[in-house]
C-alpha positions as CSV (number, residue, x, y, z in Angstrom):
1,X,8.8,20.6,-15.7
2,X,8.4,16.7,-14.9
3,X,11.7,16.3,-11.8
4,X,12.8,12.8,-10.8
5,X,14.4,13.7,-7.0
6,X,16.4,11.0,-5.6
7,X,16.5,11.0,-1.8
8,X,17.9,9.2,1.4
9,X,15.2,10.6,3.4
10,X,18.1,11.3,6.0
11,X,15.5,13.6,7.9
12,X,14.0,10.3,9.2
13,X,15.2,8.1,11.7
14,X,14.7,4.4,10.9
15,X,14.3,3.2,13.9
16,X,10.2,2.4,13.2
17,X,8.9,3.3,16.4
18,X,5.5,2.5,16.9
19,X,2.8,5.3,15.8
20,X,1.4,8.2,17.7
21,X,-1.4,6.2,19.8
22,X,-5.2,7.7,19.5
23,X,-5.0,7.4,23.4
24,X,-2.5,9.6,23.4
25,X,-3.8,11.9,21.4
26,X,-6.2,13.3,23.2
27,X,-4.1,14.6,26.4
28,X,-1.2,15.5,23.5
29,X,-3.1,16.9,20.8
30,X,-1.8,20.4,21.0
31,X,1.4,19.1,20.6
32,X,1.2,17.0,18.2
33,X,0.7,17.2,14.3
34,X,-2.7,16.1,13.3
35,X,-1.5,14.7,10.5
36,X,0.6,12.5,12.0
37,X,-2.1,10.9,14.4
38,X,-3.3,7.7,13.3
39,X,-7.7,7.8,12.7
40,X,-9.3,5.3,11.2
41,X,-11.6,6.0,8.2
42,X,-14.3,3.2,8.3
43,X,-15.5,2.2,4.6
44,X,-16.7,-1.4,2.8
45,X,-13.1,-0.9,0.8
46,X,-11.3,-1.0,3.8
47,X,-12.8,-4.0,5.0
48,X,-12.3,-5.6,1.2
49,X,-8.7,-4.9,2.0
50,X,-8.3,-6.0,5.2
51,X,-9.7,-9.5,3.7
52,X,-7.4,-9.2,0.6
53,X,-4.5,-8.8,3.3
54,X,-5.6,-12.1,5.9
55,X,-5.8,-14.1,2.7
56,X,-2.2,-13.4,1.6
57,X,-0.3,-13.4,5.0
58,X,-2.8,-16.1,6.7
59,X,0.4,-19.0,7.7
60,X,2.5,-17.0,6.4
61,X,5.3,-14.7,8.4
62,X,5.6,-12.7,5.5
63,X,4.0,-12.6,2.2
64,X,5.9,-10.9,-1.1
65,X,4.0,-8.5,-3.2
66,X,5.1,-6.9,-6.5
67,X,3.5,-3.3,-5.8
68,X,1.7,-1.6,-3.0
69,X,-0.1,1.7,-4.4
70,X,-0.9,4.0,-1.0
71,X,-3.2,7.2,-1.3
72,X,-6.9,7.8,-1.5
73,X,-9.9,8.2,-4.0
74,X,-7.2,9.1,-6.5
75,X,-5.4,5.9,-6.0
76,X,-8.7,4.2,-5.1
77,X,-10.5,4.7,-8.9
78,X,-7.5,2.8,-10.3
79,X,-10.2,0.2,-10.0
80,X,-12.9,1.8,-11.7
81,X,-11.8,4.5,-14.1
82,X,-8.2,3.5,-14.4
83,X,-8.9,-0.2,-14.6
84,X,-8.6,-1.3,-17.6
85,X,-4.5,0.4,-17.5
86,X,-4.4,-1.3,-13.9
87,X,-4.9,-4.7,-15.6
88,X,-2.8,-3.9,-18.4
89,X,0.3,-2.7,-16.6
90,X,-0.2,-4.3,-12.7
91,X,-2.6,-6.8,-13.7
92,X,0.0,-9.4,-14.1
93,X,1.7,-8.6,-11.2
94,X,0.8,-9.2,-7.8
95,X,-0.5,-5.7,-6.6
96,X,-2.2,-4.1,-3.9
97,X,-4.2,-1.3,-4.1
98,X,-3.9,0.4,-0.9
99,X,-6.1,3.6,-1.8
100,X,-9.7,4.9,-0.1
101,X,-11.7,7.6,-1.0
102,X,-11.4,10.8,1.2
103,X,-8.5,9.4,3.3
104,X,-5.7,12.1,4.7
105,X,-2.4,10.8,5.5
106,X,-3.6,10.2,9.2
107,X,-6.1,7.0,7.8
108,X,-3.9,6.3,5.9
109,X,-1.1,6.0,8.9
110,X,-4.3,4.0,11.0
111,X,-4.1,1.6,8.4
112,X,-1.1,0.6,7.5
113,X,-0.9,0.1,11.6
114,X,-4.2,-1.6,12.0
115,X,-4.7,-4.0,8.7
116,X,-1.7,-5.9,9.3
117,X,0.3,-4.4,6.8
118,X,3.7,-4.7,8.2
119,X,3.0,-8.6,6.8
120,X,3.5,-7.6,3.7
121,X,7.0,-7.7,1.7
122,X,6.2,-5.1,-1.5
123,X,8.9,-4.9,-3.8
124,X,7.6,-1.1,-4.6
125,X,5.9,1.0,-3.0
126,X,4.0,4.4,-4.8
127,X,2.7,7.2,-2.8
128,X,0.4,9.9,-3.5
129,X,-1.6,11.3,-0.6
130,X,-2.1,14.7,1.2
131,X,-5.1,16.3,-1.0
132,X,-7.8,15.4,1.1
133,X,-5.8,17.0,4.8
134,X,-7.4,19.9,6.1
135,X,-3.8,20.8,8.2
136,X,-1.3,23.1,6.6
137,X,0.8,22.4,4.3
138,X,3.9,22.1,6.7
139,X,2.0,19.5,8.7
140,X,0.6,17.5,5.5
141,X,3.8,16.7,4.7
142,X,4.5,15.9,8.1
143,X,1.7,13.2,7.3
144,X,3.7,12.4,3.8
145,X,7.0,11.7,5.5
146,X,5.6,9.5,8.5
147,X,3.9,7.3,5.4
148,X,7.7,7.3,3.9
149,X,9.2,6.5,7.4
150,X,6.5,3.5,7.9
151,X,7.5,2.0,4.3
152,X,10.6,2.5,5.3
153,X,11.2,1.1,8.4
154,X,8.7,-1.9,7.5
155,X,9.8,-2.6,3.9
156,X,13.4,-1.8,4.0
157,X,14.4,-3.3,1.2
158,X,11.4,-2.0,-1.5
159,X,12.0,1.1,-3.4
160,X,10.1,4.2,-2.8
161,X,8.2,6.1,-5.4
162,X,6.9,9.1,-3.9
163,X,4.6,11.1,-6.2
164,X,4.0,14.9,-6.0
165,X,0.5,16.0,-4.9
166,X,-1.4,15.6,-8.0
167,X,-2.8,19.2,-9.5
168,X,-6.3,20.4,-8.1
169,X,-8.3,23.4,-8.6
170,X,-8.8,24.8,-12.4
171,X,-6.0,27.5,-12.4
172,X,-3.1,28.3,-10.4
173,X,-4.6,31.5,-8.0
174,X,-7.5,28.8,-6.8
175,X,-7.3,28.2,-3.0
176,X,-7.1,24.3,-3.4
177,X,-4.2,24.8,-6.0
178,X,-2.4,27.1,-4.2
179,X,-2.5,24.6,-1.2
180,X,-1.6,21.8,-3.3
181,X,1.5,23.7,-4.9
182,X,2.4,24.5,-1.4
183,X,2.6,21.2,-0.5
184,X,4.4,20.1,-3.5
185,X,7.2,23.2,-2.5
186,X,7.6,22.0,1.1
187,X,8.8,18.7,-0.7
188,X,11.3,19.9,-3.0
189,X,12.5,21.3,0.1
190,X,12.7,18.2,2.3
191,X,13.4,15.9,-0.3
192,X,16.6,17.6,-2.2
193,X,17.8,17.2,-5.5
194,X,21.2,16.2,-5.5
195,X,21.6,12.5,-4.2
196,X,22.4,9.3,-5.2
197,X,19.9,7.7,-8.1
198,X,20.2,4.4,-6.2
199,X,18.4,5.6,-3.7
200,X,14.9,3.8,-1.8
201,X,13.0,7.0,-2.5
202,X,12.4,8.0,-6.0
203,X,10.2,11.3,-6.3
204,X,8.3,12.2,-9.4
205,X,6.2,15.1,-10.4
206,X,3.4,14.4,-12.9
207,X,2.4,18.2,-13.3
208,X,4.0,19.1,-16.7
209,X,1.8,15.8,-17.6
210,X,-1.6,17.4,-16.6
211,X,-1.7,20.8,-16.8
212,X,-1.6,23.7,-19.9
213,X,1.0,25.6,-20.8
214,X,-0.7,28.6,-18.4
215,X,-0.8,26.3,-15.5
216,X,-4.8,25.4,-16.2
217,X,-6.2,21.6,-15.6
218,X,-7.9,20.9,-18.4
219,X,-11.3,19.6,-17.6
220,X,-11.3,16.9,-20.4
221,X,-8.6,15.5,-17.8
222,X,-9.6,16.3,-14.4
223,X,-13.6,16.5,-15.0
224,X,-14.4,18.0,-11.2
225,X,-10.6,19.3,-11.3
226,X,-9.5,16.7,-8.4
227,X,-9.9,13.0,-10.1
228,X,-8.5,11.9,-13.3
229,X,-9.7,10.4,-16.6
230,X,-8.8,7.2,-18.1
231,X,-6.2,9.1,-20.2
232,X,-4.9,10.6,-16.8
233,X,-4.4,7.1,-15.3
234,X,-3.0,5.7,-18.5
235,X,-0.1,9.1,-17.9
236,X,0.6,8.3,-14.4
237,X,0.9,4.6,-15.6
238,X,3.0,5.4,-18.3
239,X,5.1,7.8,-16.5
240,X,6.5,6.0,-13.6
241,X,6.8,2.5,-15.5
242,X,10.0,2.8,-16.5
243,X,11.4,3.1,-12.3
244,X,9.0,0.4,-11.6
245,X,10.8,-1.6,-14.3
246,X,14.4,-0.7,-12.9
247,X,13.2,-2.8,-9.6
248,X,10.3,-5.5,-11.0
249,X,11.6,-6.1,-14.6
250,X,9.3,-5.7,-17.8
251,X,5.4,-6.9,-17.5
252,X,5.4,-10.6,-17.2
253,X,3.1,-12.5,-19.3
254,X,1.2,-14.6,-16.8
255,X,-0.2,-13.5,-14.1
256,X,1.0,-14.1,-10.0
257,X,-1.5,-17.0,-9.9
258,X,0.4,-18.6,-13.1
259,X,3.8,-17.9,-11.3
260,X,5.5,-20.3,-9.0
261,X,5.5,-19.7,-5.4
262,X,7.1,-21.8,-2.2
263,X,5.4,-22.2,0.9
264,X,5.2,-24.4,3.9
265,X,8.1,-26.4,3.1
266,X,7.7,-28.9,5.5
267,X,4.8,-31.1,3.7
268,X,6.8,-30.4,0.1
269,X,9.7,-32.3,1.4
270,X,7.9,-34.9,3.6
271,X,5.7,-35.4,-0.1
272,X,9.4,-35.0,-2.0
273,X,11.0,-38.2,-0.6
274,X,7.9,-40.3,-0.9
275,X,7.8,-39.4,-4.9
276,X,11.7,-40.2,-4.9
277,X,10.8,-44.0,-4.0
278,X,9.3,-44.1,-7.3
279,X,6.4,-46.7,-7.7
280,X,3.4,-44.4,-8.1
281,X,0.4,-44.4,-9.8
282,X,-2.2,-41.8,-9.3
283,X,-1.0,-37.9,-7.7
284,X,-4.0,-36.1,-6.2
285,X,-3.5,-32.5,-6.2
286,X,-5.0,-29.8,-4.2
287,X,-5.1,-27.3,-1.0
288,X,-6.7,-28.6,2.2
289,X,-9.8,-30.5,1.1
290,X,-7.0,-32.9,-0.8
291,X,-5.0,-32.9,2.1
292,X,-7.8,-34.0,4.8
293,X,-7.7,-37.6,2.7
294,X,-5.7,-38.1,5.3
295,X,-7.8,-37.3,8.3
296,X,-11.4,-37.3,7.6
297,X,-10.9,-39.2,4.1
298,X,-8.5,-42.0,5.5
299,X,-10.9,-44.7,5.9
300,X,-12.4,-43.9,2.5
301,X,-9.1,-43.3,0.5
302,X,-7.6,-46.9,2.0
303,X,-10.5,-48.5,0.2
304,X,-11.2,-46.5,-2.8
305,X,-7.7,-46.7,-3.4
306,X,-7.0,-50.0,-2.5
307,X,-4.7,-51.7,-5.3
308,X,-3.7,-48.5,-6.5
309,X,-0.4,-46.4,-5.6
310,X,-2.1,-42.6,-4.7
311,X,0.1,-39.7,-3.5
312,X,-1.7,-37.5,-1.5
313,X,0.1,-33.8,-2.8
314,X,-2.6,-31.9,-1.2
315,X,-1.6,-28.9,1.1
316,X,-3.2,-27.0,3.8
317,X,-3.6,-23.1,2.5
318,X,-2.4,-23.9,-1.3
319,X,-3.2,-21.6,-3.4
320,X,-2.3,-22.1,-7.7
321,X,0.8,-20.7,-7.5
322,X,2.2,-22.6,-4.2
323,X,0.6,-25.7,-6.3
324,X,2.7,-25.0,-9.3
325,X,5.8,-24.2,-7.0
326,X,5.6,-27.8,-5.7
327,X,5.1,-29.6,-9.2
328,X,8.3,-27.3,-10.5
329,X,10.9,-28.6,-7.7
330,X,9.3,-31.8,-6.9
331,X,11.6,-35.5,-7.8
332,X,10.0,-36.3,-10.0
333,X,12.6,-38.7,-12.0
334,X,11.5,-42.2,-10.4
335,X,7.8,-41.8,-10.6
336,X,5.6,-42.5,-13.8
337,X,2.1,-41.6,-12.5
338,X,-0.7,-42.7,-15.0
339,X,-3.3,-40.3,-13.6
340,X,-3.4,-37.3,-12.1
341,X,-6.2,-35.4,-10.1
342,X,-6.3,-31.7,-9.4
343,X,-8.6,-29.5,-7.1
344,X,-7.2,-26.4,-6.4
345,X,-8.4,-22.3,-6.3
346,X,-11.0,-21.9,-3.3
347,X,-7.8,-20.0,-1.1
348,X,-7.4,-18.0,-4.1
349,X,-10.7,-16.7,-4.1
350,X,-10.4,-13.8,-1.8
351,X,-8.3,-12.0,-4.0
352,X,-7.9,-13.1,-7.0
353,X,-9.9,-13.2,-10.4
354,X,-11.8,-16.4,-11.5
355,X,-9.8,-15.1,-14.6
356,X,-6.4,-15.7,-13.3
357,X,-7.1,-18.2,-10.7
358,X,-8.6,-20.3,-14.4
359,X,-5.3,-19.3,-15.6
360,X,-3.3,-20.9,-12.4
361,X,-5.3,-24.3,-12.9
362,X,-4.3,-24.2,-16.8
363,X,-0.9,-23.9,-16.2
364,X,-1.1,-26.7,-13.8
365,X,-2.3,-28.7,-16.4
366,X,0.8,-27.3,-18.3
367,X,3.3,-28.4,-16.1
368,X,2.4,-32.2,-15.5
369,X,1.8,-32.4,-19.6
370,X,5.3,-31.3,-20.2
371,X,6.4,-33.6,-17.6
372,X,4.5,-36.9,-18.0
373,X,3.1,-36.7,-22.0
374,X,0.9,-39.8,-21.7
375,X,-0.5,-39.1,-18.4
376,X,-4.7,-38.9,-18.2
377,X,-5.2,-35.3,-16.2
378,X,-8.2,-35.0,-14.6
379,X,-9.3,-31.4,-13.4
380,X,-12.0,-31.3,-10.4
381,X,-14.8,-27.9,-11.2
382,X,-14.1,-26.1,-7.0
383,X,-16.3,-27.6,-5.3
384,X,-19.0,-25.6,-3.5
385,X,-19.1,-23.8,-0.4
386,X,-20.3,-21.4,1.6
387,X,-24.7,-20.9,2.3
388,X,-27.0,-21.5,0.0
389,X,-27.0,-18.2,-2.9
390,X,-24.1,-16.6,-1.3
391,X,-21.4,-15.1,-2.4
392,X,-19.0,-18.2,-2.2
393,X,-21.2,-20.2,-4.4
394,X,-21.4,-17.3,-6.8
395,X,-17.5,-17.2,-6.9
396,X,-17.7,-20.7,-7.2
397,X,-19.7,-20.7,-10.5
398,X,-17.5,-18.1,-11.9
399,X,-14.2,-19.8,-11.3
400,X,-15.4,-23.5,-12.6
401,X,-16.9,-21.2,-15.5
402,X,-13.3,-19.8,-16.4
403,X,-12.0,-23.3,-15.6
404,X,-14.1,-24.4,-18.4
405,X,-13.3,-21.5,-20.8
406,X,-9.6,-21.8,-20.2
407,X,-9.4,-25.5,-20.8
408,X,-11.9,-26.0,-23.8
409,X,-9.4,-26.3,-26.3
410,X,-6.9,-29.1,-24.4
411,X,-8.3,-31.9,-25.9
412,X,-5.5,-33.8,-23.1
413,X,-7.4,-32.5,-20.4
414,X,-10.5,-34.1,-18.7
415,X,-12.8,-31.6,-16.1
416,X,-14.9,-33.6,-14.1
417,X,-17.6,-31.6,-12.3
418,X,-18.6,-33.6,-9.4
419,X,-20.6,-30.5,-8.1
420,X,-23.9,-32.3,-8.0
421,X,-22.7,-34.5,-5.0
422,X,-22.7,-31.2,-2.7
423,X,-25.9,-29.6,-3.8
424,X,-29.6,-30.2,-3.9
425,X,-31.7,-30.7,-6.9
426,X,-32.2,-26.9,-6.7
427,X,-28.6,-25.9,-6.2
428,X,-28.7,-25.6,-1.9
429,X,-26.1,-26.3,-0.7
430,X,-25.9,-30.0,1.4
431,X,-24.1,-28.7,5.6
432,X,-24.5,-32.4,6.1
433,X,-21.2,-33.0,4.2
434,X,-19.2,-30.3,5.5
435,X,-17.8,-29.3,8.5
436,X,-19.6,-26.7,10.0
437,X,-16.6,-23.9,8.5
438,X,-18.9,-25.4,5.3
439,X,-15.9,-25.7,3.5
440,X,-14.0,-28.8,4.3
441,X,-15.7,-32.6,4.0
442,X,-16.9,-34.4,6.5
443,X,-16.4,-38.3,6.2
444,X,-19.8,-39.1,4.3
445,X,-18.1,-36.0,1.9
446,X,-15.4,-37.8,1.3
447,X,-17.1,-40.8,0.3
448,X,-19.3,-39.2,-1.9
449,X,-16.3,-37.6,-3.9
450,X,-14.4,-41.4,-4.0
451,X,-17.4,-42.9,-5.4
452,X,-17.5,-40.6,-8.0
453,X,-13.7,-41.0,-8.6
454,X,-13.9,-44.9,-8.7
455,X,-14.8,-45.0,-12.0
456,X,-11.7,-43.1,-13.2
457,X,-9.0,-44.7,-11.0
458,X,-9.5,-48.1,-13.4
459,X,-6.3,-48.8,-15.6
């Protein structure tokens, strides 16, 4: 029988005090519950994480996410068997995948400790861990509620959904169901029925979901009895959309990159009273390699745009979204630009699609059309960066590909790809016009990108 529990988790205090230590555990590990002791679980996701994480809070206090899933393999293969339902129902929102195969509750604890994940600001949070503990069932969820109490003292405000210990073994008298089962009783016992449906903690059992009427996982659903199919990702999906919904609304259309975001407020409103002095020509719009016009370009710009009213809109960090932010709040009622130039998606890269980073730039391109109808829009391929064949330039290609895809049908819409100034011939890459983080310009970069934007800055 599928149970909804509601629960204020009063067993908990909220004080968030900092995490059994692994120096401590040592001298204290009799008396202490193992699954409560922080161990780090060392694999190439965990790293891909910890990247995915430094990209989203880097100059940021705090950086909002829609949903934060927290488990192991089980949550983990939402990006290989489940994926195409992850894209379908969290590919539009911004969500974090927070799962590693063969993690306990005690890696996951190390974690959310050690990757910076008190940064983060999720909205809600699902939970499904415990299966892969090798402590009793009284001390797994010991593990579970320490994961609730972290969430909870770090993300006050997010809701909670904490999921039942997914069915394992193929019939009930198997020793890893009868664990699992035991697990699952111990938190029908801790988290009671009975309390307010308001609640941060929302408990769901998928059970009824996977199993036979005699209890047995079927192995066209479980296959090895632990992981499920597509179909069982597409349930679980299914099954706890409608809480998710309560707290983040119905799927949006667009995805985060597409969706406005503020940041770094100072530049905007430094940029916001220039534009409300009107008399502009030309808006050049980007992250940092825009911005540096100013610094490393400023000899160049002064002469390239000599004659010509250019606002320099770049911003250190920008990523699409903070981009579209800017052009949404921006004054622009006294200004009637005639040409605008955008570069923008390289601090997206870490963790976002070239699909929906394309997506960002398109509706960009959106934005300034609906705003100024006869301006010229000029949209600048990523530039290159990186070593020569690496996995930045690879990126590269496959963003400025989607660029192209996304944009082929705006006829209103000019992409220039200046590309060719940065690499050899035979595609290596030129250090000589970067600095040495071979992503920003140096001076002889900048005047290589003005040259090739003289041409376009004539009336």
């Amino acid at each position: 029988m599928k149970r909804y529990v509601f629960s204020l988790l009063f067993v908990l205090p909220l004080l968030c005090p900092a995490l059994y230590s692994q120096e401590n555990a040592a001298d204290n590990a009799a008396e202490q519950n193992p699954a409560t002791v922080p161990e780090q679980h060392d694999t190439p996701y965990v790293h891909e994480m910890e990247r995915w994480i430094s990209y989203k809070i880097r100059n940021d206090q705090r950086f909002d996410i829609d949903l934060m899933f927290i488990g192991d393999s089980i949550t983990e293969l939402w990006r290989s068997t489940g994926k195409d339902i992850w894209d379908q129902y969290y590919g539009n929102r911004l969500a974090l995948n927070f799962g590693v195969s063969g993690d306990n509750t005690s890696n996951v604890l190390w974690r959310l400790e050690n990757l910076k994940a008190d940064r983060l600001a999720p909205k809600v949070v699902v939970i499904m861990i415990g299966t892969n503990n090798g402590t009793t069932p009284e001390q797994t969820v010991g593990g579970i509620d320490a994961i609730v109490q972290w969430c909870r003292c770090h993300y006050p405000e997010a809701k909670i959904i904490l999921l039942d210990v997914f069915p394992k073994g193929v019939s009930p008298d198997t020793p890893w169901r009868q664990t699992v089962t035991a697990i699952n009783k111990i938190l029908d016992e801790r988290y009671p029925a009975g309390e307010t449906a308001d609640s941060p903690v929302v408990r769901i059992d998928l059970a009824d979901k996977f199993l036979d009427a005699d209890g047995t996982l079927p192995e066209e659903m479980f296959p090895d009895f632990v992981h499920p199919t597509r179909e069982g990702y597409k349930i679980w999906a299914e099954t706890i959309e409608p809480e998710i919904e309560k707290t983040l609304g119905p799927i949006p259309s667009d995805p985060p990159e597409a969706r406005g975001t503020p940041r770094e407020m100072g530049r905007f409103n430094e940029k916001n009273e220039i534009l409300k002095k009107g008399n502009v020509d030309v808006l050049m719009i980007g992250d940092s390699i825009t911005h540096l016009w100013e610094n490393e370009g400023a000899e160049v710009w002064n002469r390239i745009f000599d004659g010509v009213t250019a606002v320099n809109l770049g911003t250190g960090w920008d990523r699409t979204e903070n981009v579209i932010w800017r052009l949404e709040h921006y004054d622009f009622s006294q200004v009637h630009p005639r040409k605008a130039f955008i570069l923008i998606g390289i601090n997206n890269s870490g963790a976002s699609t070239p699909e929906h980073i394309a997506r960002g730039v398109a509706r960009i391109c959106e934005i300034l059309r609906e705003k100024f109808p006869e301006m010229e829009i000029y949209v600048q391929c990523v530039f290159p960066w990186g070593s020569d064949n690496n996995e930045g330039n690879v990126k590269c290609n496959a963003i400025n590909a989607q660029i192209r895809q996304q944009l082929a049908d705006r006829g209103d819409v000019t992409i220039l790809d200046l590309n060719d100034e940065f690499l050899h011939p035979d595609g290596r890459f030129k250090p000589e016009l970067f600095r040495t983080d071979r992503v920003h310009l140096v001076p002889e970069g900048y005047e290589r990108w003005g040259e090739r934007l003289k041409p376009y800055l004539a009336p």
